[in-house]
LUMMIVO-609078 format. One record per residue (C-alpha): residue number from 0; residue in one letter; x negated, y negated, z negated. Coordinates in Angstrom, 2 decimals, padded with zeros to 5 digits. Each point is the difference from the previous one (the first is absolute). Layout:
N
NODE  fitor  zaba       c1       c2       c3
NODE    NUM     A        X        Y        Z
...
***
This chain:
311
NODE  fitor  zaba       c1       c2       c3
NODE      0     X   004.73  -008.83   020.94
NODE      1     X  -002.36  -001.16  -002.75
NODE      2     X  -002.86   001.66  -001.61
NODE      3     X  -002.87  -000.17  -002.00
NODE      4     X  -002.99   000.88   002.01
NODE      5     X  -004.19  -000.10   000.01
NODE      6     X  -001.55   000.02   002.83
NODE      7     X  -003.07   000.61  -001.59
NODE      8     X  -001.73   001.53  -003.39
NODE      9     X  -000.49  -002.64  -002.47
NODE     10     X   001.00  -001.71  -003.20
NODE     11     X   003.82  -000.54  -001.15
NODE     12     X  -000.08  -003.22   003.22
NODE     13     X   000.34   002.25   002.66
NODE     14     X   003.60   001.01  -000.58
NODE     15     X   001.87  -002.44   001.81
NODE     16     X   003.92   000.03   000.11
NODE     17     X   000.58  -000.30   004.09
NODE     18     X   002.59   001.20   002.76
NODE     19     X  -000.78   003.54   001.34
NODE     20     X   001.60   002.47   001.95
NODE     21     X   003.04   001.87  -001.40
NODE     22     X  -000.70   003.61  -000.05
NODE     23     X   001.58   002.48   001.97
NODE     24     X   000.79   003.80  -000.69
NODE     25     X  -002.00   002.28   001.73
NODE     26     X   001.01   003.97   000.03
NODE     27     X   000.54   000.98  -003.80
NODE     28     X   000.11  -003.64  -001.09
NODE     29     X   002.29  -002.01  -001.45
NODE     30     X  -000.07  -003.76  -000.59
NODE     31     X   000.78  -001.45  -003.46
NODE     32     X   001.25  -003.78  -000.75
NODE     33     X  -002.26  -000.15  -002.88
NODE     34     X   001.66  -001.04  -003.35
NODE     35     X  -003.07  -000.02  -001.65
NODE     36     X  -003.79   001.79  -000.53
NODE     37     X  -002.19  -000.04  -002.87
NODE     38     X  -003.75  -000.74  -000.35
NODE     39     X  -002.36   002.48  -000.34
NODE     40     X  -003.28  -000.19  -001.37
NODE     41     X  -001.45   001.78   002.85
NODE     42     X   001.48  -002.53   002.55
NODE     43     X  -002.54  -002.39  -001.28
NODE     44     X  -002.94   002.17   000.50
NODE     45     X   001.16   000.71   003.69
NODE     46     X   000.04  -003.42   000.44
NODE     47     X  -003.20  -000.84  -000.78
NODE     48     X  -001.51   002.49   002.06
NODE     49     X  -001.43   002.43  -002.59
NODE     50     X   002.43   003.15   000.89
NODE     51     X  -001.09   000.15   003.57
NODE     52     X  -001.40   002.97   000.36
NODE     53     X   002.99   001.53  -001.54
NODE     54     X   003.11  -002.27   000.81
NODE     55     X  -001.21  -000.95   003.29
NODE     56     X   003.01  -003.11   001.43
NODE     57     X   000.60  -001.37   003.49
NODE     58     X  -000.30  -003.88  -000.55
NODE     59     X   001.60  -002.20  -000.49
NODE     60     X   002.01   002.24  -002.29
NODE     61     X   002.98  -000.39  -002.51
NODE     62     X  -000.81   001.16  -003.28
NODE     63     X   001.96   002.24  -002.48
NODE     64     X   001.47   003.71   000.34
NODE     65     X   002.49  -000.24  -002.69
NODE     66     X   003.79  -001.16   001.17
NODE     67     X   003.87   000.01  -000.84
NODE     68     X   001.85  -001.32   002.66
NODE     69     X   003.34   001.07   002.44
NODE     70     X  -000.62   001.89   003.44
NODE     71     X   000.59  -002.27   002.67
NODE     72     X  -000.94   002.15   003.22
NODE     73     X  -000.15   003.79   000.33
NODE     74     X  -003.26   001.86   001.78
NODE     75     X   000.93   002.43   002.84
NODE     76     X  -000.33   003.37  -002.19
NODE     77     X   001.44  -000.98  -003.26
NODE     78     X   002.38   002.17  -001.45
NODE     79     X   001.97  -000.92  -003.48
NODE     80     X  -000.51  -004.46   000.19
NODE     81     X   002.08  -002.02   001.38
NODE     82     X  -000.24  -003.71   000.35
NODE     83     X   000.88  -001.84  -003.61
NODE     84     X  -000.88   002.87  -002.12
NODE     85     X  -002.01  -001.65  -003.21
NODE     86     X  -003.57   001.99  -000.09
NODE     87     X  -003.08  -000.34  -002.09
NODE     88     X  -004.05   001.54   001.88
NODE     89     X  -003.28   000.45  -000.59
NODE     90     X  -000.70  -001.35   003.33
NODE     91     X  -003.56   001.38   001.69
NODE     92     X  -002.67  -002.27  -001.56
NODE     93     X  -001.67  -000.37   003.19
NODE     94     X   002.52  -001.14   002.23
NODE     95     X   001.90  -003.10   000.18
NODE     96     X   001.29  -000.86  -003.67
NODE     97     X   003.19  -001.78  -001.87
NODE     98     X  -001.29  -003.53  -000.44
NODE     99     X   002.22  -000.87   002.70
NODE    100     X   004.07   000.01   000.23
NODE    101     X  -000.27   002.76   002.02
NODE    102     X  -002.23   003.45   000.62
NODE    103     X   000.28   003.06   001.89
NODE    104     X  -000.17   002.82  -002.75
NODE    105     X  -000.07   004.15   000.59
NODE    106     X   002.84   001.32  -000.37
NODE    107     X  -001.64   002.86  -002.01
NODE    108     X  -000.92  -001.91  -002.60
NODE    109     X   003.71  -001.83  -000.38
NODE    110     X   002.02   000.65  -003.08
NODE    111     X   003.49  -001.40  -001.37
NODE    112     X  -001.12  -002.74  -002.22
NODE    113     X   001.89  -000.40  -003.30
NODE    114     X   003.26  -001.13  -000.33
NODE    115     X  -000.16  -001.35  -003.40
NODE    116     X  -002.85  -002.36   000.37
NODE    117     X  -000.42  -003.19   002.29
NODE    118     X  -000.65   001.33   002.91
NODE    119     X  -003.51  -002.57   000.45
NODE    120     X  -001.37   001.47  -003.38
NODE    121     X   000.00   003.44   001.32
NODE    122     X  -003.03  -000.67   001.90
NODE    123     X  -001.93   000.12  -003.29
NODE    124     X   000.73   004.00   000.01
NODE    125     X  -000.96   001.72   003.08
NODE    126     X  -004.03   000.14  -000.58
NODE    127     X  -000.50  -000.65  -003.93
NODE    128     X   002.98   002.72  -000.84
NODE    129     X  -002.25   002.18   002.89
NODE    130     X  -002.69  -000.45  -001.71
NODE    131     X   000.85   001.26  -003.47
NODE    132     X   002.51   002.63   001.20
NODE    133     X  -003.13   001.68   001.78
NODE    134     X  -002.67  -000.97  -002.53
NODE    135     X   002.59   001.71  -002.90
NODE    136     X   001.56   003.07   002.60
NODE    137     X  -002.25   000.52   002.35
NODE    138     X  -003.17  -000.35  -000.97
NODE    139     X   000.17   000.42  -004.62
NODE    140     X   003.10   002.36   000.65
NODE    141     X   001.45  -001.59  -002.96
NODE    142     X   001.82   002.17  -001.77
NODE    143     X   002.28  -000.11  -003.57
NODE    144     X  -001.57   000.07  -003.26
NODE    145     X  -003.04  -001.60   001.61
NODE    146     X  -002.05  -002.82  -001.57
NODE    147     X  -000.65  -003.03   002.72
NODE    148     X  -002.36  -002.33  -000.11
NODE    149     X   001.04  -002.83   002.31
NODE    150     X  -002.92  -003.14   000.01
NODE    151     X   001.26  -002.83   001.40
NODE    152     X   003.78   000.34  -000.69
NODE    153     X   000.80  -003.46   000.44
NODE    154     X  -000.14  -000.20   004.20
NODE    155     X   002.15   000.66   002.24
NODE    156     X  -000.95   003.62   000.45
NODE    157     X  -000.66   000.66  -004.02
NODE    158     X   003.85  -001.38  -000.10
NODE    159     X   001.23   003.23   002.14
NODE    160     X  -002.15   001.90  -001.55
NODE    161     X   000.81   000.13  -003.86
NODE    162     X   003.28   000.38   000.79
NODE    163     X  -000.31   003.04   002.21
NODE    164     X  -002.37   001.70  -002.36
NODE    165     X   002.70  -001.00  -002.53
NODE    166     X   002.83   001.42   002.37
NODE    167     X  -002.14   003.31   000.44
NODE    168     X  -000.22   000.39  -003.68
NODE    169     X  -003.64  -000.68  -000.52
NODE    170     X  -001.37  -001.85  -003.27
NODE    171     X  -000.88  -003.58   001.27
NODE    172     X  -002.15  -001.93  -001.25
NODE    173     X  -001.42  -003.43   002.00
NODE    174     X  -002.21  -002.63   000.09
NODE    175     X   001.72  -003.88   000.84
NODE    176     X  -001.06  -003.15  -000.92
NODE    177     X   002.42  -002.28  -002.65
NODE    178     X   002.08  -001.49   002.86
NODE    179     X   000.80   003.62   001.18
NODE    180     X   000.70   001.88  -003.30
NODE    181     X   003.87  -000.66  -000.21
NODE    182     X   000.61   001.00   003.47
NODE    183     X  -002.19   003.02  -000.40
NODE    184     X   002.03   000.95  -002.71
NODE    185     X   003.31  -000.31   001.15
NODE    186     X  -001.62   003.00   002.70
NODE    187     X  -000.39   002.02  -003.19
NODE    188     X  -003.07   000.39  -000.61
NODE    189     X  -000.89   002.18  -002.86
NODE    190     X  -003.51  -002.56  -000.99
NODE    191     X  -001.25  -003.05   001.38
NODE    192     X  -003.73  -001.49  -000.69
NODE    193     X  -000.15  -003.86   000.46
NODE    194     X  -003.55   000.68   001.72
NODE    195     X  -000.47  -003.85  -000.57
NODE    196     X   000.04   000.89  -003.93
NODE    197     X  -001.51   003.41  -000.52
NODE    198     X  -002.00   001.44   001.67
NODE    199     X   001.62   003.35   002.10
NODE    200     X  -003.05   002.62  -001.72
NODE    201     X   000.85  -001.20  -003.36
NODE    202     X   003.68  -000.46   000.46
NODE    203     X   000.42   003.75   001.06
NODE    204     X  -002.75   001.32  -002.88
NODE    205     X  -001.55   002.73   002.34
NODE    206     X   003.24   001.51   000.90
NODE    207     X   000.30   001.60   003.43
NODE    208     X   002.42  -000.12   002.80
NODE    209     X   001.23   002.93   002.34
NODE    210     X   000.30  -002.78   002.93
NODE    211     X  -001.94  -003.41  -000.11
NODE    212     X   001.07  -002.10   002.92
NODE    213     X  -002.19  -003.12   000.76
NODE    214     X   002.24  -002.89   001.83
NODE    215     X  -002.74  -002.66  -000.84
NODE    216     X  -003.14  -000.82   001.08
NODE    217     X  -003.04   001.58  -002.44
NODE    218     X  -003.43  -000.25   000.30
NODE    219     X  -002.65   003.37  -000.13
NODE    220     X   000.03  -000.06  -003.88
NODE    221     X   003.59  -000.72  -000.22
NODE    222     X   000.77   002.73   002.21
NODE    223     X  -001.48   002.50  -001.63
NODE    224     X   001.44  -000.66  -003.42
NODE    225     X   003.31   000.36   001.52
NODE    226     X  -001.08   003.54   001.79
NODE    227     X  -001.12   000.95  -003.55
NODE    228     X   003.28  -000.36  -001.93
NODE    229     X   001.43   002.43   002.14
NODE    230     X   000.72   003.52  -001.00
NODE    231     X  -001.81   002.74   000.98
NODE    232     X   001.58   001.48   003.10
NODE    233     X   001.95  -003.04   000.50
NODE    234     X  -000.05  -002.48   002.86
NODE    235     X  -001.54  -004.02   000.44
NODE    236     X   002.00  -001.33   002.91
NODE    237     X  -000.88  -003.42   000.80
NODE    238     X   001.06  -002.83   002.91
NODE    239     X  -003.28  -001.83  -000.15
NODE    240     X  -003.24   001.07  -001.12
NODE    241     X  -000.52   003.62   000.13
NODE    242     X  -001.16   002.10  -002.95
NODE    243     X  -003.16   002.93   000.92
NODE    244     X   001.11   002.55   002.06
NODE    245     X  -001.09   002.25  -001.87
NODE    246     X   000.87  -001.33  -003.93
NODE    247     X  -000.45   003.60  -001.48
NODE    248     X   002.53   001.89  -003.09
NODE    249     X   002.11   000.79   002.84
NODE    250     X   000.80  -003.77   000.50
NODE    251     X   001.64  -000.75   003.31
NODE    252     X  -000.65  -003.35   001.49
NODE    253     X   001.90  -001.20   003.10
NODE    254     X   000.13  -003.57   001.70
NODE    255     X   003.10  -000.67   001.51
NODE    256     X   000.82  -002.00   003.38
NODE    257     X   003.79  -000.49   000.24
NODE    258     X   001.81   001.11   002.54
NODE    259     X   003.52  -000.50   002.04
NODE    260     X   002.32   002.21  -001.33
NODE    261     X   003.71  -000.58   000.99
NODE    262     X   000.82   003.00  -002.04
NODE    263     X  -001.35  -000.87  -002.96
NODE    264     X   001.09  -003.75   000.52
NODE    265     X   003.76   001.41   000.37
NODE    266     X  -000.35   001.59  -003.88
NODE    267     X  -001.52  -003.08  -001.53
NODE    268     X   002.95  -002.04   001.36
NODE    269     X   002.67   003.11  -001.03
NODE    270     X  -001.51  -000.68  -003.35
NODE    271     X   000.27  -004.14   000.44
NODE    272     X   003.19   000.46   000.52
NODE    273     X   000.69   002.75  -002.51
NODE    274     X  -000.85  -002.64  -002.57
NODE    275     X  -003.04   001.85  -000.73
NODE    276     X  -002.84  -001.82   001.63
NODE    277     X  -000.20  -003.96   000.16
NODE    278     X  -001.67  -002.33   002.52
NODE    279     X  -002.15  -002.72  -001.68
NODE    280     X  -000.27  -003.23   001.92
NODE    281     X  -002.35  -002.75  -001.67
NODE    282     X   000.93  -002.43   002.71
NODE    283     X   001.87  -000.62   002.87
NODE    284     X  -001.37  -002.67   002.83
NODE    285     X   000.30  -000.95   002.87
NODE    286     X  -002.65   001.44   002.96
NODE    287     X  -001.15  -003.70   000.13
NODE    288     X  -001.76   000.61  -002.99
NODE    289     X  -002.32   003.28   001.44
NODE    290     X  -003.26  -001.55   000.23
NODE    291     X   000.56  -001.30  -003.73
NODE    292     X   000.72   002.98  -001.41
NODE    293     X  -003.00   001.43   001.50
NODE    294     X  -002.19  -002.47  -002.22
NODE    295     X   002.09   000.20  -003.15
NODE    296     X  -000.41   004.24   000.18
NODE    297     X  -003.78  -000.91   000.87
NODE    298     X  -000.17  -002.37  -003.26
NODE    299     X   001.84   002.93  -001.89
NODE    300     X   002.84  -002.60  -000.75
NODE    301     X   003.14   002.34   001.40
NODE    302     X   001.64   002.18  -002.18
NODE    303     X   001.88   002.68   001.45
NODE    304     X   002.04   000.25   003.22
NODE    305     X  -000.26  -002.54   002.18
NODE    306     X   002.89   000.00   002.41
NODE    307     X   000.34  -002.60   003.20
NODE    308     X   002.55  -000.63   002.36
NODE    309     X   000.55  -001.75   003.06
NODE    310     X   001.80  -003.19   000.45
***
């Protein structure tokens, strides 16, 4: 089969597209013909080496642990796949990955992908919709009549996001740069600040939030404002920097590191399909193109979902 691999940590030039061996399912494996798999930020920091400690890969290795794709051979042990059923995984972010056109996946972490999408674009759900469903659920415990804070709306992960705190009944209101803002809206979002025009402090006037969640990258001082404009008692949840442990006024502040959830992926796509929740793909390409979007996230120049696909 083909794949992107590195055999070594380095810049964007050591992904090379080159023949590999096609997986094959151990015990409580399946393997998926991958339709297609999205790019995560965090690929690109495995790559280069700097997650070691704490993503720790057998080179050479194929990247990405997002995928969408049809079963194609069945594990001893598996119960409830067969071969051609269309599923979507967060695949183990250690092991083997999707840049390929095919990967042995848990079957654990398997669930139906969506019928009403194509069936490539799904892969832009499993670990962004993971990632806000625990961030909101799990971790805020989100709940109606809420206000919700979300920084950094207009990613993948802000996306799913606004419109589950929307969903739960929460009062949304989110930060997004111009290009975002009409998409962000159509998740119904109660407020948006253009952060690009006003400044998020003076925008919100020294209101407070009963969640805050932080999708984007903030320095020290930026952090802290953010910790500050929530409520007392209330909760600063955030996927990158964390805020003090201990932020005082009864302030809780978690950092979240998403997790495989097959559960949790089955609602989101009950929900896709419901009508309810929608996938947003920026752009489709094919897995040619890998080592390019690496440099284009790296010079900020993607915007939203990248998904790729093999030949």
């Amino acid at each position: 089969m083909k794949a992107v691999r590195y055999h070594s940590y380095g810049d964007s030039d050591v992904l090379v597209y080159e023949d590999a061996d096609r997986p094959v399912a151990g015990a409580g494996q399946v393997v998926v013909q991958v339709a297609g798999t999205s790019f995560n930020p965090v690929d690109a920091a495995i790559r280069a080496g700097l997650l070691q400690q704490v993503f720790p890969v057998a080179l050479p290795h194929v990247p990405n642990f997002d995928v969408a794709g049809n079963i194609a051979e069945v594990g001893e042990g598996v119960s409830g796949w067969s071969v051609g059923d269309a599923v979507v995984a967060f695949l183990p972010m250690t092991a083997p990955g999707a840049a390929a056109e095919y990967v042995a996946a848990p079957a654990e972490a398997l669930a139906a992908a969506p019928r009403t999408v194509e069936l490539a674009d799904a892969a832009a759900l499993p670990s962004a919709g993971l990632a806000a469903w625990q961030s909101l659920f799990e971790h805020a415990e989100v709940k109606a009549g809420q206000s919700v804070l979300i920084n950094g709306a207009g990613g993948a992960v802000g996306g799913y996001a606004v419109q589950l705190a929307a969903q739960a009944g929460a009062t949304v209101t989110a930060t997004a740069s111009a290009r975002s803002l009409d998409r962000i809206r159509s998740y119904r979002a109660d407020r948006i600040v253009d952060y690009t025009a006003t400044p998020l402090l003076q925008a919100v006037a020294g209101q407070r939030f009963d969640v805050v969640l932080n999708l984007a990258p903030t320095s020290p001082e930026e952090t802290a404002q953010l910790v500050g404009l929530v409520a007392d008692g209330g909760a600063f949840v955030s996927t990158t920097t964390p805020g003090p442990e201990d932020a005082g006024r009864g302030v809780r502040t978690v950092r979240v590191f998403v997790r495989s959830d097959a559960s949790q992926l089955a609602e989101l796509v009950a929900r896709i399909d419901a009508g309810v929740l929608q996938i947003e793909v920026a752009e489709r390409r094919p897995l040619t193109d890998l080592a390019a979007v690496h440099d284009e996230a790296a010079a900020g120049r993607l915007s939203g979902k990248t998904v790729l696909t093999p030949a």
